[in-house]
C-alpha positions as CSV (number, residue, x, y, z in Angstrom):
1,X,-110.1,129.9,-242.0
2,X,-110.2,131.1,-245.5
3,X,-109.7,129.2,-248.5
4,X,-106.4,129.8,-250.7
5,X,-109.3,130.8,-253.4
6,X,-110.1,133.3,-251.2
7,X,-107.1,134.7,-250.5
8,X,-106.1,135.3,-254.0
9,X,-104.7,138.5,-255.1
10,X,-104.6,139.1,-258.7
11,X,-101.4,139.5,-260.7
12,X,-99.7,138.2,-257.3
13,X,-96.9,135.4,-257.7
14,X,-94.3,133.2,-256.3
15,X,-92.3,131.9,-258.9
16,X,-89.0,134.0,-260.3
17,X,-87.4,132.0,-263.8
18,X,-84.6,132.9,-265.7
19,X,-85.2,133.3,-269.1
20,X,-86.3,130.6,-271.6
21,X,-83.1,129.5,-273.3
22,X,-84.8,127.6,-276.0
23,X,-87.3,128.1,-278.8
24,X,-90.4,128.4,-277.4
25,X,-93.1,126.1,-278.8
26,X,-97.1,127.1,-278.3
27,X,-99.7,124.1,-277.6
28,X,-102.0,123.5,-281.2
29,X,-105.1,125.5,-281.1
30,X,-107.1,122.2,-280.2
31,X,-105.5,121.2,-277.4
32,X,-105.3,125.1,-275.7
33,X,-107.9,126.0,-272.8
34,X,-110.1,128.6,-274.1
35,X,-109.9,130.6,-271.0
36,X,-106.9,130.8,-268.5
37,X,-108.4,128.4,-265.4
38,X,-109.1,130.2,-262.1
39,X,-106.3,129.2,-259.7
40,X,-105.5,131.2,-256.8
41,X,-102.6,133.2,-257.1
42,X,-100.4,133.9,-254.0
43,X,-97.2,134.9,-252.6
44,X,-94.9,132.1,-251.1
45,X,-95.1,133.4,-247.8
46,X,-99.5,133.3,-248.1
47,X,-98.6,130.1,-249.1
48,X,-96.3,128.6,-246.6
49,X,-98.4,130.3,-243.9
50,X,-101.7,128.7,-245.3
51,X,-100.3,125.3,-245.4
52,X,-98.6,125.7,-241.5
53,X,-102.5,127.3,-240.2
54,X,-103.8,124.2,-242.0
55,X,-101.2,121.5,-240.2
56,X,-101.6,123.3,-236.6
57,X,-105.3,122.6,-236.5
58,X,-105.1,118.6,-238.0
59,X,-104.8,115.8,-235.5
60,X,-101.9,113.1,-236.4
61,X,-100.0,110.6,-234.6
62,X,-97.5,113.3,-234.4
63,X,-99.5,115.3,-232.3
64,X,-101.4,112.9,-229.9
65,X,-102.8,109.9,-228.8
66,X,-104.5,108.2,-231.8
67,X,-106.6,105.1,-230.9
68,X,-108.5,104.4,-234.0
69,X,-109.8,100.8,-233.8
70,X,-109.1,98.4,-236.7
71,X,-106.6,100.8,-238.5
72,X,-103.5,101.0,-236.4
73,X,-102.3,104.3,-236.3
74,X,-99.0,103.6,-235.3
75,X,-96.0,106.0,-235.2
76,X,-93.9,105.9,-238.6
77,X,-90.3,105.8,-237.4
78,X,-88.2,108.7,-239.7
79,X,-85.7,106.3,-241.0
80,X,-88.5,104.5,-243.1
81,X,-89.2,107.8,-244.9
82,X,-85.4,108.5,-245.5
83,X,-84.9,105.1,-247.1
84,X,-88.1,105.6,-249.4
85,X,-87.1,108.9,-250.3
86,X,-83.6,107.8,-251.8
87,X,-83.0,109.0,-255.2
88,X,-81.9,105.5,-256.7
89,X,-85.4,104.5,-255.4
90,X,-87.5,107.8,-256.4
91,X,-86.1,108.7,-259.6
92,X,-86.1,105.1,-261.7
93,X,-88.7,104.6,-264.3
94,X,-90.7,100.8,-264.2
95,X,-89.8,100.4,-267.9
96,X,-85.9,101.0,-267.0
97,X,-83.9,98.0,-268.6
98,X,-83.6,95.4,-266.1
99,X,-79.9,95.8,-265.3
100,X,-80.6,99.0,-264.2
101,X,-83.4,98.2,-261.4
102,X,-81.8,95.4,-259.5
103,X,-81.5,97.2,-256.1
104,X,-85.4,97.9,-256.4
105,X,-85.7,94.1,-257.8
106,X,-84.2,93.0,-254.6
107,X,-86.2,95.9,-252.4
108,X,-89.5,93.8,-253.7
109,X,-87.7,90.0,-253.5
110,X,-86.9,90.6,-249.8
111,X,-90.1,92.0,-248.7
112,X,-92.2,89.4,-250.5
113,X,-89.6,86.6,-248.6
114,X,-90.0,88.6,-245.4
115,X,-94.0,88.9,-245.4
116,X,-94.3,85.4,-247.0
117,X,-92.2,83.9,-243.8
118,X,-94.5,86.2,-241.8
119,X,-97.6,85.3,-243.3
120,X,-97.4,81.5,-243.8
121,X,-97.6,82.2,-247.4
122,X,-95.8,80.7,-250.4
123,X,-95.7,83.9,-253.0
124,X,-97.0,87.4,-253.0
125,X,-97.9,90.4,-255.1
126,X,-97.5,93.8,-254.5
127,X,-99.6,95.2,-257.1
128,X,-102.7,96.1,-255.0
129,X,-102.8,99.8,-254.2
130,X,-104.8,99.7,-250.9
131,X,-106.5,97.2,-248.4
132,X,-110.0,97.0,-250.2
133,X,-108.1,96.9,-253.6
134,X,-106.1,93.7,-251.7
135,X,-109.3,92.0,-250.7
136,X,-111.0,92.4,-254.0
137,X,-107.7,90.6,-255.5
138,X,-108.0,88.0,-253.1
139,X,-111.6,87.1,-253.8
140,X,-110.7,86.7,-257.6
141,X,-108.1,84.5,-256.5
142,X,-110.4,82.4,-255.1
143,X,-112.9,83.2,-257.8
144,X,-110.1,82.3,-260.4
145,X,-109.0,79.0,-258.7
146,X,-112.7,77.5,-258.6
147,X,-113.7,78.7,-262.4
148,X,-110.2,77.0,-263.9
149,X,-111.3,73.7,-262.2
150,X,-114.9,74.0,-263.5
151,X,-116.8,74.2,-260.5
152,X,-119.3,76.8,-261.3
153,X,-121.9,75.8,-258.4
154,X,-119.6,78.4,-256.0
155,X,-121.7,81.3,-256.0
156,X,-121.5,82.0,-252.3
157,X,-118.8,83.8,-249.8
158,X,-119.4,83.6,-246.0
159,X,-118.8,87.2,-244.3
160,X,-119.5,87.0,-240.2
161,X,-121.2,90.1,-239.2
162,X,-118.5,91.7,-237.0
163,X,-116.7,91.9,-240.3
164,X,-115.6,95.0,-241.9
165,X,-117.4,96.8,-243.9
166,X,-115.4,96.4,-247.3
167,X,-115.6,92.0,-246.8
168,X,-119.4,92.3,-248.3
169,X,-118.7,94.7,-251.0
170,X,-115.5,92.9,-252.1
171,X,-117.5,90.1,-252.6
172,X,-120.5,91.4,-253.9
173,X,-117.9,93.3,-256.3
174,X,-116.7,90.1,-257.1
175,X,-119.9,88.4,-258.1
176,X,-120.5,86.3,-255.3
177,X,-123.9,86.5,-253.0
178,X,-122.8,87.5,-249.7
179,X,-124.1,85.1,-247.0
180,X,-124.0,86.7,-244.0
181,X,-123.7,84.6,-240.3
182,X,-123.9,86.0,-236.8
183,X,-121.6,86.2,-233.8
184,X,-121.5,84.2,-230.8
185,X,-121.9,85.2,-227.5
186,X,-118.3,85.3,-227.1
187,X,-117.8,87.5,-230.3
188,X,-116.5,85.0,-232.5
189,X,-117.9,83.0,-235.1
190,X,-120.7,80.6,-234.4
191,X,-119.4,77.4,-235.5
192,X,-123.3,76.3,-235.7
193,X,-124.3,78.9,-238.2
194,X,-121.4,78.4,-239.9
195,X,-122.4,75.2,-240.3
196,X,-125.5,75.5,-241.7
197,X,-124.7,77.8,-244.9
198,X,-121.7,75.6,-245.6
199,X,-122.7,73.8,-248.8
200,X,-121.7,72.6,-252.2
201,X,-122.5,76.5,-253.3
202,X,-119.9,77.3,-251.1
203,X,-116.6,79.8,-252.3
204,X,-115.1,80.7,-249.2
205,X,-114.9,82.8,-246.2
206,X,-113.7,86.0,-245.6
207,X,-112.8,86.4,-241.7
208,X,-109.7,88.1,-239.9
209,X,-107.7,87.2,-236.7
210,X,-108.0,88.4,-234.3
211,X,-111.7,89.7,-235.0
212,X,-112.9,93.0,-234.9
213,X,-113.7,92.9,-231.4
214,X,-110.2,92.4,-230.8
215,X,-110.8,88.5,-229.6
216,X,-108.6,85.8,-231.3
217,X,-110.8,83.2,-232.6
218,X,-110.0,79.9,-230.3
219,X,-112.2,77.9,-232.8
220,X,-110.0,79.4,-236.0
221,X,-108.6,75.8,-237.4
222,X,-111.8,74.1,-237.0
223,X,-113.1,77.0,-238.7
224,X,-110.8,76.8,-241.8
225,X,-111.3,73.3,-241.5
226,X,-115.1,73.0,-242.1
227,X,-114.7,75.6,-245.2
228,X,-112.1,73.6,-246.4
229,X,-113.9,70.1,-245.9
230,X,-116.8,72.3,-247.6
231,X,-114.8,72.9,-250.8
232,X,-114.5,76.4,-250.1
233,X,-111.3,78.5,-249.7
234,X,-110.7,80.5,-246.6
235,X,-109.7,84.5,-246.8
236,X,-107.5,86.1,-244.5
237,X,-108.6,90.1,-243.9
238,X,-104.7,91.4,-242.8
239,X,-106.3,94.3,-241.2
240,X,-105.7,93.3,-237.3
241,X,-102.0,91.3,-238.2
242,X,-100.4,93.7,-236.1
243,X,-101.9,91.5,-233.2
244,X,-100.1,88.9,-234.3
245,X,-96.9,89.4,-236.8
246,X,-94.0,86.9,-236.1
247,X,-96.1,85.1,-233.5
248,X,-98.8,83.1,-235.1
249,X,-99.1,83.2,-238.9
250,X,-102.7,83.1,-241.3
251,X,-101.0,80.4,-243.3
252,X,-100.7,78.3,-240.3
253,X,-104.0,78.7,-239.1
254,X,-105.6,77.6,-242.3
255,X,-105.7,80.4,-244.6
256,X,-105.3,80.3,-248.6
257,X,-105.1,83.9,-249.4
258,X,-104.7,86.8,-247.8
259,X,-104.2,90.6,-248.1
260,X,-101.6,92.7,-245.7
261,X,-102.0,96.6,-245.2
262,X,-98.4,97.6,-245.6
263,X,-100.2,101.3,-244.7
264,X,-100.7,99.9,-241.4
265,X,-99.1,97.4,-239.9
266,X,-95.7,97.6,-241.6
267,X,-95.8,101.9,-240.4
268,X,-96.0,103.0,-243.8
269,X,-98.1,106.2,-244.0
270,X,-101.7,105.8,-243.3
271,X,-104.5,108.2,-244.2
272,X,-105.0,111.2,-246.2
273,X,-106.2,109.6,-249.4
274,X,-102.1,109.1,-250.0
275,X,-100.7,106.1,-251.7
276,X,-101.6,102.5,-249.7
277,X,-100.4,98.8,-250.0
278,X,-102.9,96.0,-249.7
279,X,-100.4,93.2,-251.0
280,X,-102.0,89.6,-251.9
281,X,-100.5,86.9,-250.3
282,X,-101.6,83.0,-251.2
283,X,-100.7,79.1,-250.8
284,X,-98.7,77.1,-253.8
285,X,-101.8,76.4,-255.6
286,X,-102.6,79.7,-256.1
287,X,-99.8,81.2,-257.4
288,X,-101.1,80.8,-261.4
289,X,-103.7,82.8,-260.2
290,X,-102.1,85.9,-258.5
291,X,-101.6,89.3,-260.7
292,X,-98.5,89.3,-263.2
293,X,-96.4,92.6,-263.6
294,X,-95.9,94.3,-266.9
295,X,-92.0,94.6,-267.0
296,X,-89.1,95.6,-269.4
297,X,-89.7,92.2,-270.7
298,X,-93.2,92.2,-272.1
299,X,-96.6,92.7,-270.6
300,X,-98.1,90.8,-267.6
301,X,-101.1,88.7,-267.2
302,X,-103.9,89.6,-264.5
303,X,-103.2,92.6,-263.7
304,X,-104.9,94.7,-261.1
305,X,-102.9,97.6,-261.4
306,X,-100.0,98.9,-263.6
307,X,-96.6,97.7,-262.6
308,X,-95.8,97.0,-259.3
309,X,-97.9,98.8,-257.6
310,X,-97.0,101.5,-255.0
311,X,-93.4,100.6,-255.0
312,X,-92.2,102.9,-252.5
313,X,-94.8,102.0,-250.2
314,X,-93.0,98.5,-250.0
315,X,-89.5,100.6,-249.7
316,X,-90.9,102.1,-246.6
317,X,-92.4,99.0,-245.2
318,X,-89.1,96.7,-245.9
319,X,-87.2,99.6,-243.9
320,X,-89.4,99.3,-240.7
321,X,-89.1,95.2,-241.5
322,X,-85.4,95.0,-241.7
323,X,-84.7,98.1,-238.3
324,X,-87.4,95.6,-236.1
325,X,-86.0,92.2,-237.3
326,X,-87.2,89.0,-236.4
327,X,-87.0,89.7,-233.0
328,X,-88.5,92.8,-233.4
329,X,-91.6,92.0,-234.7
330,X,-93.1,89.4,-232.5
331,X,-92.0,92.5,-229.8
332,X,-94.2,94.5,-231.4
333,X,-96.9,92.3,-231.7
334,X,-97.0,91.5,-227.8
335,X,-96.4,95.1,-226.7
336,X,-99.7,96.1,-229.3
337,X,-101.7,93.1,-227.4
338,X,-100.4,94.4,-224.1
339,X,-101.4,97.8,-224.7
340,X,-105.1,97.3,-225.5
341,X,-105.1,94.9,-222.3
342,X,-103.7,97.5,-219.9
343,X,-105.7,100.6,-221.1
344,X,-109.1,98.5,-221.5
345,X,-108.5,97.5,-217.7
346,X,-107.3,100.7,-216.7
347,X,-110.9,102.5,-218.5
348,X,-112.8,99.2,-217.4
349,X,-114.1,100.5,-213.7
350,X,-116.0,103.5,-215.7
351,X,-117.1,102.4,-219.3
352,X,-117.7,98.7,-219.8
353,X,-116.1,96.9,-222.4
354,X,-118.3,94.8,-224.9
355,X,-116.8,91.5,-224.2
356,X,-115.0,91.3,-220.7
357,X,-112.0,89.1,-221.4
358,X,-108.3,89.5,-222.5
359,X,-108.6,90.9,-225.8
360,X,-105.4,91.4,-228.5
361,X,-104.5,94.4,-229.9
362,X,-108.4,96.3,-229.7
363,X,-110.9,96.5,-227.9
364,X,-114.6,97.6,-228.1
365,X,-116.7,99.6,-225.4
366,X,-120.1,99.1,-225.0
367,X,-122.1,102.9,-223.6
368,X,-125.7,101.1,-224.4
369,X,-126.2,101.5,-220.3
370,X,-124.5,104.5,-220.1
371,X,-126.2,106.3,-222.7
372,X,-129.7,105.3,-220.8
373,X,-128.4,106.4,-217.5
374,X,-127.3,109.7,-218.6
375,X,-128.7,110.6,-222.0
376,X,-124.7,111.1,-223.5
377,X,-124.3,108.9,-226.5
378,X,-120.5,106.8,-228.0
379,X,-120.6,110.1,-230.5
380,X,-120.8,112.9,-227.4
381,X,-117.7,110.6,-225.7
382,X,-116.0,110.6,-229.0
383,X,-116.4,114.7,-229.6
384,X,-115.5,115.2,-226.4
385,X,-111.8,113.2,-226.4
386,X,-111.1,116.4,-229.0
387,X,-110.8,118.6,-226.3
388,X,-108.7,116.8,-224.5
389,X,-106.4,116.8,-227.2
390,X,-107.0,112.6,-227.9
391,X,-108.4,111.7,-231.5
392,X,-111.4,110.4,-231.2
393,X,-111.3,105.9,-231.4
394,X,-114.1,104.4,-234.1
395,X,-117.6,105.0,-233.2
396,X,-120.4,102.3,-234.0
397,X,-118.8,99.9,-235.4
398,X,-118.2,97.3,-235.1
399,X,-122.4,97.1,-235.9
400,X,-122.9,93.7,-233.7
401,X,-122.1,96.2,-230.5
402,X,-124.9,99.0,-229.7
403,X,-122.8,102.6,-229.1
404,X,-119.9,101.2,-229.5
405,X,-116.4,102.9,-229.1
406,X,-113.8,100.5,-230.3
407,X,-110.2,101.5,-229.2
408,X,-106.6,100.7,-230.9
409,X,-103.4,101.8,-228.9
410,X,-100.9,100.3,-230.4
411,X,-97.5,99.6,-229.3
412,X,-95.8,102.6,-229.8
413,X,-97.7,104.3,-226.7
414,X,-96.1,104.6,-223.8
415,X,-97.4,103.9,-220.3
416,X,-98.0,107.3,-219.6
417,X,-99.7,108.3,-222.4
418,X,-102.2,105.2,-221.3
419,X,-102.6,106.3,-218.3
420,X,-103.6,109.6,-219.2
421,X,-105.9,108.6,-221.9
422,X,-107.5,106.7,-219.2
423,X,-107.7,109.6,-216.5
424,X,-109.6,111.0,-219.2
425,X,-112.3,108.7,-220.3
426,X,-113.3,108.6,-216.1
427,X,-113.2,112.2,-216.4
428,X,-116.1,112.3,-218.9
429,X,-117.5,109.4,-217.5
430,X,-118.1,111.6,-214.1
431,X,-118.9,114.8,-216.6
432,X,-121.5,113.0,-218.2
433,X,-123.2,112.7,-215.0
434,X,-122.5,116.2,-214.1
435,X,-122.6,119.0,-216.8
436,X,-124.0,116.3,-219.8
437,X,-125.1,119.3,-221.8
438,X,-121.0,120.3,-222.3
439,X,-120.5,117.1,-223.8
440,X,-123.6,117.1,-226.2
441,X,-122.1,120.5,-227.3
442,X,-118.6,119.5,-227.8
443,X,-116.0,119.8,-229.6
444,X,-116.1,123.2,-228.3
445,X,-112.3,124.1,-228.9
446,X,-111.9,123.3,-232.8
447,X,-112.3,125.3,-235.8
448,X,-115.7,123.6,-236.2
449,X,-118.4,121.7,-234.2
450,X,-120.1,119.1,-235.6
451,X,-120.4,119.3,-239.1
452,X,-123.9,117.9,-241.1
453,X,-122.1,114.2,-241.2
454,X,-125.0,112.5,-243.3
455,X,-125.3,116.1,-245.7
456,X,-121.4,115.6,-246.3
457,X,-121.6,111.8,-247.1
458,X,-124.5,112.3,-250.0
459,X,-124.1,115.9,-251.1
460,X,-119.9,116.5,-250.8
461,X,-119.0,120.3,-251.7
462,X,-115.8,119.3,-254.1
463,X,-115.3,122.0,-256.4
464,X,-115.0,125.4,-255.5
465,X,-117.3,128.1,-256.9
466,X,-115.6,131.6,-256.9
């Protein structure tokens, strides 16, 4: 498929004006580009075309089953992106006088009461423009809380190693040394090891809830508790709360602070590099602590990012809040763990899952065996699914589990569509043994293969070059 560079025509447009009906003012020689910059210029029609080629050949939860672990890819129901895309919501300005913004005041009020009740937490901020950009807020919480009280010593924050990857940069971002403890047999936290780099140098922990295995942490209050006892604060990664919203809070379990991915589990759009939510929830005692917005009124303190954030974000969020209610919510939660329980039972006779008990809302594969039996690796699997029409789930990781495939169904699958997704995992399971070679070489009906990953990573092509 050719670039829209590439299909440039010269002198060809897609704009028709009226003429300009007021004095026409030039731009000051200093601020003019010196030459006119090299855009493509197209037709409308090139360009509607080139945009519907491009949507045909991307893989969305519109399209197909979409069981990417740890980011819950769930469907975003219409009505959410109707009631975000309201005029007296898109077209304010967040300097407007105050008088004039109070439906958007009382868009942010309910949402922060809702996810507060949710969450176990006693205020929240909105300001944080993704998940990562939550985390690193809620580290300098913590960060914040221990330096007003003077207790410099804290230089240390306890990440487990089935953690995700952005716990140990947060914190490293953050200025803390990143201790780093293993797993248990059972996939959770080792309440030993924990116990041996707790200490008066001790910050906090960062952990989630259910883990990223997908196992909820039976040990979690004695958890908090020894951080606590420690001195430390504990952080709460919202990245799996779709497990458990309405049913068992982070607040309850112990948690000071956490961060929510209103670009995940509340269905607000997910992906694309698009606008994101990571909103920063804590306990009483941290409230002096948490980002202040600059309004009409003056400028804020703390800030992390201008204003309120990605307001619109929360519009969409508070939508799918309010259509679930509270009984909603918990619904969703179960239907998300009973998902992930059916499918990994259903797939269980072929592939093997990493830890063989009831799991929550994921769950992680383990093809260490079946990669030595018949030479087709987690990545072949994952390549494969593309033909099938199933996005591929997340491949080696989490890093504690050797060719690992972790999957995330969600709860707005239905029965079938598990059911099928599981016909065809034991179909590649009994390829792999058959024709292995078809499944090293897929995907074999996409635009492209297998593209030079590692090449992309450190040497990205980001400007074209006519």
């Amino acid at each position: 498929m050719k670039l829209l560079f590439e299909k440039s025509v010269p002198g060809r447009r897609c704009t028709i004006l009226p003429p300009c009906d007021v004095e026409a003012v030039e731009l000051p020689e200093g601020l003019a580009r010196a030459e006119t910059p090299a855009l493509p210029e197209l037709c409308e029609t090139d360009i509607s075309r080139h945009y519907s080629q491009l949507c045909r050949q991307v893989h969305g939860v519109n399209c197909g089953f979409y069981p990417l672990g740890s980011c819950t890819m769930k469907y975003n129901p219409r009505i959410d992106e109707e009631m975000a895309a309201l005029p007296g919501f898109t077209n304010i300005h967040p300097l407007a006088p105050k008088h004039t913004v109070q439906g958007c005041q009382a868009v942010l009020d309910t949402a922060k009461a809702y996810l507060c009740e949710i969450t176990g937490m006693a205020d929240m901020t909105f300001q944080p423009a993704a998940g990562a950009h939550g985390e690193f807020t809620g580290v300098l919480l913590i960060k914040q809380y221990h330096e007003a009280r003077g207790d410099h010593r804290r230089t240390k924050i306890i990440v487990p190693d089935s953690a995700h990857g952005t716990n140990p940069a947060t914190a490293a971002m953050c200025g803390y040394q990143v201790v780093n403890i293993p797993s248990a047999q059972d996939g959770c936290v080792d309440l030993d090891a924990l116990k041996a780099v707790l200490g008066p140098d001790t910050a906090g922990l960062m952990l989630t809830n259910p883990n990223t295995v997908g196992i909820f942490d039976e040990n979690i209050l004695e958890i908090t508790r020894l951080v606590h006892e420690a001195g430390g604060l504990c952080y709460y990664d919202g990245a799996n709360l779709n497990a458990v919203m309405g049913v068992v809070r982070p607040g309850d379990m112990g948690f000071d602070c956490i961060h929510l991915n209103l670009h995940k589990t509340f269905a607000t759009p997910h992906g694309g590099g698009g606008p994101g939510a990571g909103a920063v929830g804590c306990k009483d005692f941290l409230i002096p602590y948490l980002p202040k917005s600059v309004t009409q009124d003056g400028p804020g303190s703390k800030q992390v990012r201008s204003f309120t954030g990605n307001f619109l974000v929360v519009v969409w969020a508070l939508a799918y809040l309010m259509t679930l209610g509270r009984g909603g919510i918990p619904e969703a939660a179960r239907n998300a763990v009973l998902n992930a329980n059916y499918l990994m039972e259903k797939i269980k006779g072929t592939f093997s899952p990493a830890f063989d008990r009831i799991c929550m809302h994921e769950f992680v594969l383990d093809l260490s065996a079946f990669k030595k039996e018949t030479g087709v690796s987690a990545l072949d699997v994952a390549k494969s699914l593309i033909d099938y029409g199933m996005h591929p789930p997340t491949m080696y990781f989490p890093l504690i589990v050797h060719e690992a495939l972790m999957l995330e169904p969600t709860e707005t699958e239905s029965r079938e569509t598990l059911d099928w997704a599981a016909e065809v995992f034991r179909k590649l399971y009994d390829l792999a043994h058959t024709d292995p070679d078809w499944m090293h070489g897929a995907p074999h009906n996409t635009q492209i293969g297998r593209p030079d990953e590692v090449r992309a990573a450190r040497n990205p092509v980001l400007r074209y070059t006519p």
